[in-house]
LUMSEKE-130169 format. One record per residue (C-alpha): residue number from 1; residue in three letters; chain; x, y, z. Coordinates in pm, 1 decimal, always signed. Example, Ala and Ser with C-alpha at 12.3 -4.5 7.8 and 13.67 -1.06 7.14 Angstrom:
# residues 2
  num  residu  chaine         u         v         w
    1     ALA       A   +1230.0    -450.0    +780.0
    2     SER       A   +1367.0    -106.0    +714.0
//
This chain:
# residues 198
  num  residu  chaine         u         v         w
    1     UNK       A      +0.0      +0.0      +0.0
    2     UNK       A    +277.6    +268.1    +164.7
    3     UNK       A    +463.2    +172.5    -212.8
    4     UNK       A    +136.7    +246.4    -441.2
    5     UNK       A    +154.4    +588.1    -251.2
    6     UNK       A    +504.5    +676.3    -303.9
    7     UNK       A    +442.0    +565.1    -684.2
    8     UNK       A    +141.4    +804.0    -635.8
    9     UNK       A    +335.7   +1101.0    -520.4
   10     UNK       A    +652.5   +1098.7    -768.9
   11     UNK       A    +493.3   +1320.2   -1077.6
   12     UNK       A    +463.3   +1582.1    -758.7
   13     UNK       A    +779.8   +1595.8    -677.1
   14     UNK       A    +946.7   +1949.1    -728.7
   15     UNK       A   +1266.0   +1905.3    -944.9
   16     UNK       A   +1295.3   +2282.8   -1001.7
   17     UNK       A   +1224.5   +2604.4    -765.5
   18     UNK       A   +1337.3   +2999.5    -830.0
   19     UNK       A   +1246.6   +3292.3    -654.9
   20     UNK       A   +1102.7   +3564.4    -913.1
   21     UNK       A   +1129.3   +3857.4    -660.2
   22     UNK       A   +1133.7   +3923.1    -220.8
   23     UNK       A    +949.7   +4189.6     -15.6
   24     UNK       A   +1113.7   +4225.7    +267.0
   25     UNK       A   +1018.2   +4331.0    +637.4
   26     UNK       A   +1121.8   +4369.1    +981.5
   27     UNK       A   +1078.7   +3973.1   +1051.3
   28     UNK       A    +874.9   +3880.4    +783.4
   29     UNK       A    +970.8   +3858.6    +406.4
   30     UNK       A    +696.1   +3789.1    +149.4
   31     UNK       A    +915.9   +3596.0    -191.0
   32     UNK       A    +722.3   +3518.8    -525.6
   33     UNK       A    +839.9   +3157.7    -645.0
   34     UNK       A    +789.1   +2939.8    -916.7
   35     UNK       A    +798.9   +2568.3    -908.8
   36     UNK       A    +842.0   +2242.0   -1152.6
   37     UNK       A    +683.8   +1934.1   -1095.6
   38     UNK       A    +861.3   +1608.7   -1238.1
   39     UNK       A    +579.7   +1580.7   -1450.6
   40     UNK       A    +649.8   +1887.4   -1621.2
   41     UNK       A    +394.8   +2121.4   -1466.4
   42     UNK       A    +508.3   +2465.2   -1362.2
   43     UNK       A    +298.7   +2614.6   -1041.7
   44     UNK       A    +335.3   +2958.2    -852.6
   45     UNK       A    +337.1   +3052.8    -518.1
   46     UNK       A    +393.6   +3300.1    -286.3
   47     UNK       A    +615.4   +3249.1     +36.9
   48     UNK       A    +627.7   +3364.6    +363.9
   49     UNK       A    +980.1   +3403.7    +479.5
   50     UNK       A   +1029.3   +3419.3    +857.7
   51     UNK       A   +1387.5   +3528.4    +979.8
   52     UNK       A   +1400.9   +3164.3   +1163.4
   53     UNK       A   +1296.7   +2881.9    +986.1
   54     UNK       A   +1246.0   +2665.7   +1299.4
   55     UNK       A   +1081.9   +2735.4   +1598.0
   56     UNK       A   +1011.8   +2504.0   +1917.4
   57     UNK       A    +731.5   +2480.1   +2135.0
   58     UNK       A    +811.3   +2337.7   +2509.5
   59     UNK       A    +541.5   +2136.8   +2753.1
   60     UNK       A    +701.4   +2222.6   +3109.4
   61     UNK       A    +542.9   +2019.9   +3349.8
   62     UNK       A    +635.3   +1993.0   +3706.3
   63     UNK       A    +714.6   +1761.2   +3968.0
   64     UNK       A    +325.0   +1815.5   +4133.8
   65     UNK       A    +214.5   +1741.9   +3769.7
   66     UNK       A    +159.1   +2108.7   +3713.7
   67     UNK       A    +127.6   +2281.8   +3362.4
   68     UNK       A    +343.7   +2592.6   +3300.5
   69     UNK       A    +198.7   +2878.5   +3066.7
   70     UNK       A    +299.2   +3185.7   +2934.6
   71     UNK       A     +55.5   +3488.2   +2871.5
   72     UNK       A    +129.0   +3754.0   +2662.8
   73     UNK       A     -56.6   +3996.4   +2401.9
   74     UNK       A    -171.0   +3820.8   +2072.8
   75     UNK       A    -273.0   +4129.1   +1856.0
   76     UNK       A    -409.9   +3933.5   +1583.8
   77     UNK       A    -587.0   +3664.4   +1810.2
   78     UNK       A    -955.0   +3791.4   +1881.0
   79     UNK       A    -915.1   +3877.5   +2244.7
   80     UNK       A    -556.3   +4017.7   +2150.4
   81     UNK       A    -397.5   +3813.3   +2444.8
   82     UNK       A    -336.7   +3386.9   +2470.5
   83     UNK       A    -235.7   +3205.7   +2703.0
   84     UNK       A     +45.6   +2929.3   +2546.5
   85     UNK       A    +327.1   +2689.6   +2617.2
   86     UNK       A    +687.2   +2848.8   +2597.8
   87     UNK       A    +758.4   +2876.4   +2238.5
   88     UNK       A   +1061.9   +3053.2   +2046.9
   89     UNK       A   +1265.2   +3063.8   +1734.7
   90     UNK       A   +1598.4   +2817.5   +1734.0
   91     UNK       A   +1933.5   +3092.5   +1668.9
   92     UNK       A   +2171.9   +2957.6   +1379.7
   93     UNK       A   +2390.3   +2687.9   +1487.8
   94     UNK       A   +2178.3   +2610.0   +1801.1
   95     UNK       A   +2015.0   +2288.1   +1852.3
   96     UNK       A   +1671.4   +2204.4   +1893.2
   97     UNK       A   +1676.6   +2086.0   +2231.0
   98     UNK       A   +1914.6   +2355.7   +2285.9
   99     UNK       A   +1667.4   +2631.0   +2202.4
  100     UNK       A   +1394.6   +2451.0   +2414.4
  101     UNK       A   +1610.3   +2500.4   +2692.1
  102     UNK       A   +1712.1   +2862.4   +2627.5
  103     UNK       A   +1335.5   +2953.9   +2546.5
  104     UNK       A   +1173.4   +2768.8   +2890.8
  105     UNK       A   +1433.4   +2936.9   +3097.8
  106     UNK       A   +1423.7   +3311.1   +2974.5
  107     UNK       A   +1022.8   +3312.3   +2915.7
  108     UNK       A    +977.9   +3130.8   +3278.1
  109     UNK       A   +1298.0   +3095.0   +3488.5
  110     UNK       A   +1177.3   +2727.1   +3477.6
  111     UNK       A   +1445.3   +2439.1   +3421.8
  112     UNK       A   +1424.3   +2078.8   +3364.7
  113     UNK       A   +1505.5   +1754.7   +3486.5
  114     UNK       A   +1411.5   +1564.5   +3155.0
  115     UNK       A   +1306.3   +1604.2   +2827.4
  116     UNK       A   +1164.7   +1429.9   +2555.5
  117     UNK       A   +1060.6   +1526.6   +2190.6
  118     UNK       A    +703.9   +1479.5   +2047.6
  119     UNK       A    +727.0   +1559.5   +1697.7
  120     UNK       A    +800.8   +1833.8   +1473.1
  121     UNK       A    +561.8   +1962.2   +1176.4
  122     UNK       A    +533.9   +2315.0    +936.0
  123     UNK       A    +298.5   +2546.3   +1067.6
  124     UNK       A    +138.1   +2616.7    +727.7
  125     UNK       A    +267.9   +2438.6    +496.2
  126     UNK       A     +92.2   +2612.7    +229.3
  127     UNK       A    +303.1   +2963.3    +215.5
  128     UNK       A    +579.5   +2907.3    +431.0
  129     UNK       A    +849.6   +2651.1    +450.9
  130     UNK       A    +849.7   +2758.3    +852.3
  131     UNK       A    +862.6   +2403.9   +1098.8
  132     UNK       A    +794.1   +2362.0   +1488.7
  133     UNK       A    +891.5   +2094.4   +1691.0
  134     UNK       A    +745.0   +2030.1   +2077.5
  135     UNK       A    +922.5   +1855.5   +2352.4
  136     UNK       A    +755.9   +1774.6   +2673.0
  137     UNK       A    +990.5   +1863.0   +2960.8
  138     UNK       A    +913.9   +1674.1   +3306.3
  139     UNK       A   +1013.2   +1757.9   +3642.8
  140     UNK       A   +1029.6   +2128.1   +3565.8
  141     UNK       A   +1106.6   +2332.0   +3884.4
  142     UNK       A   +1164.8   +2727.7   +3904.6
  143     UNK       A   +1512.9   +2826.4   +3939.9
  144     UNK       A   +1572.0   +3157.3   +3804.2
  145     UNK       A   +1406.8   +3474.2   +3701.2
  146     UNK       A   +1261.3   +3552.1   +3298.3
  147     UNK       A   +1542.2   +3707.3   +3061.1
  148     UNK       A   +1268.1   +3850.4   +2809.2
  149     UNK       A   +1353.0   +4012.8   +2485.1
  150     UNK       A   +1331.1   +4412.5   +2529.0
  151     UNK       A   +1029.0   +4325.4   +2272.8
  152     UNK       A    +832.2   +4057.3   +2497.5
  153     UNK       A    +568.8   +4082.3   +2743.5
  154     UNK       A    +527.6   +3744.6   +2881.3
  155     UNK       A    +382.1   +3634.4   +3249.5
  156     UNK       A    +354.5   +3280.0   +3330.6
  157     UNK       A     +96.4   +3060.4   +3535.2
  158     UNK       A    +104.3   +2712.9   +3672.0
  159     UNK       A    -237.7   +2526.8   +3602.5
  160     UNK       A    -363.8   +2196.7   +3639.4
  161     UNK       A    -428.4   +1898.3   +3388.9
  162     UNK       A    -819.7   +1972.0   +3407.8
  163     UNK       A    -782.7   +2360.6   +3410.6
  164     UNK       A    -598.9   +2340.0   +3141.5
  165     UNK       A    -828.1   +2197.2   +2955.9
  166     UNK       A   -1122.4   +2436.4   +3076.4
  167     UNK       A    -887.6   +2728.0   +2930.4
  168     UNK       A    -936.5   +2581.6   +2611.9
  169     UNK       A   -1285.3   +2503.1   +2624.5
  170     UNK       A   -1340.3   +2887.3   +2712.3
  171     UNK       A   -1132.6   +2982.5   +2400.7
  172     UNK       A    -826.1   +3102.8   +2609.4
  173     UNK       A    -593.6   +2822.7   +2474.9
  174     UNK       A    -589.5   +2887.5   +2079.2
  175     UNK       A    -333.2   +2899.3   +1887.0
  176     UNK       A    -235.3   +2505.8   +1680.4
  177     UNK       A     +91.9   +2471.4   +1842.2
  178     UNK       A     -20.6   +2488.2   +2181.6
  179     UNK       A    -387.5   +2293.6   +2100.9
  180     UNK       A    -142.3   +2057.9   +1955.1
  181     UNK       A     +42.4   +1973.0   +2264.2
  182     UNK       A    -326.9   +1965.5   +2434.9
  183     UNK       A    -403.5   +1687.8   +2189.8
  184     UNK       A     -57.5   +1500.4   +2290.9
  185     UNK       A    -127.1   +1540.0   +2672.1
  186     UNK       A    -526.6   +1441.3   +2612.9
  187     UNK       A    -357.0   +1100.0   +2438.3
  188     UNK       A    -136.3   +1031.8   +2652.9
  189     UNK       A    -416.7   +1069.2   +2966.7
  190     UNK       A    -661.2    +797.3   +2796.5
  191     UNK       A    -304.0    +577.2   +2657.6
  192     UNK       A    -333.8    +608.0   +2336.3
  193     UNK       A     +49.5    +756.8   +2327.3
  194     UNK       A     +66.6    +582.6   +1921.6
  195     UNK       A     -18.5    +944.4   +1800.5
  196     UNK       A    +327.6   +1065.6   +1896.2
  197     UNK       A    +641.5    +943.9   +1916.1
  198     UNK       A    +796.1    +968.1   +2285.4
//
């Protein structure tokens, strides 16, 4: 079956990619590109650059069995503030796990005692060539104080297992990364852990 698809997929395969022209920002860059399939079709499509490709997304719980959030202001987001898991963008020539660790300790002053990646995935992998990857980090215990960007405006809260889940019920909890790792914690609860790798 897994063969028939991979037979499936080959005309789709792009054998051929140039950028026609960039529009750059700040942090974002917008690039026109044009693509060939190995079957010889040609398709456009606009890009959405981000100045890190890769971006991690950390699950800090703690020895109680505690969730630890971060709120901050979400202009875009209909209430214009979330509340989410530590999240960042991974610095050239740092590791993934390494960035995890950098990004739970400066949005939280949290650190842990183990850590253990989920899975990693693009965040829309319709305009942007952008990719997150989650770790759940166990035994997490506060040892120092946040080291925020002069740009950031983060707090942080420690909830539990079921009041986490009543934030997202009540639309607090929104954005797909962090409903993501909701998903990977519900599976985990009712042991059906097969949806991610540990």
């Amino acid at each position: 079956m897994i063969e028939k698809i991979l037979e499936e997929m080959k005309p789709y395969q792009i054998v051929k990619q140039q950028t026609l022209n960039t529009l750059k920002g700040n942090f974002l860059a917008l690039s026109q590109e044009r693509f060939t399939l190995a079957n010889g079709t040609t398709i456009p499509r606009e890009c959405i650059q981000k100045k890190n490709t890769h971006a991690i997304m950390v699950i800090p719980e703690t020895i109680e069995h505690r969730f630890v959030m971060v709120i901050q202001p979400r202009p875009f987001s209909k209430t214009g503030v979330s509340i989410e898991f530590p999240a960042g963008y991974v610095e050239q020539e740092e590791g993934l796990e390494e960035a995890a660790k950098r990004e739970l300790e400066e949005e939280t002053g949290y650190h842990w005692q183990e850590v253990h990646p989920i899975t990693s995935y693009y965040q829309d992998i319709g305009c942007s060539r952008a990719q997150i990857s989650l770790f759940h980090a166990k035994n997490c215990e506060k040892k120092t104080v946040q080291h925020l960007d002069d740009s950031e405006m983060i707090t942080f809260i420690e909830v539990s297992f079921q009041e986490l889940l009543e934030l997202f019920q009540n639309g607090m909890v929104c954005d797909a990364n962090s409903v993501t790792c909701l998903f990977y914690l519900l599976s985990h609860q009712k042991g059906n852990s097969f949806f991610f790798k540990d």
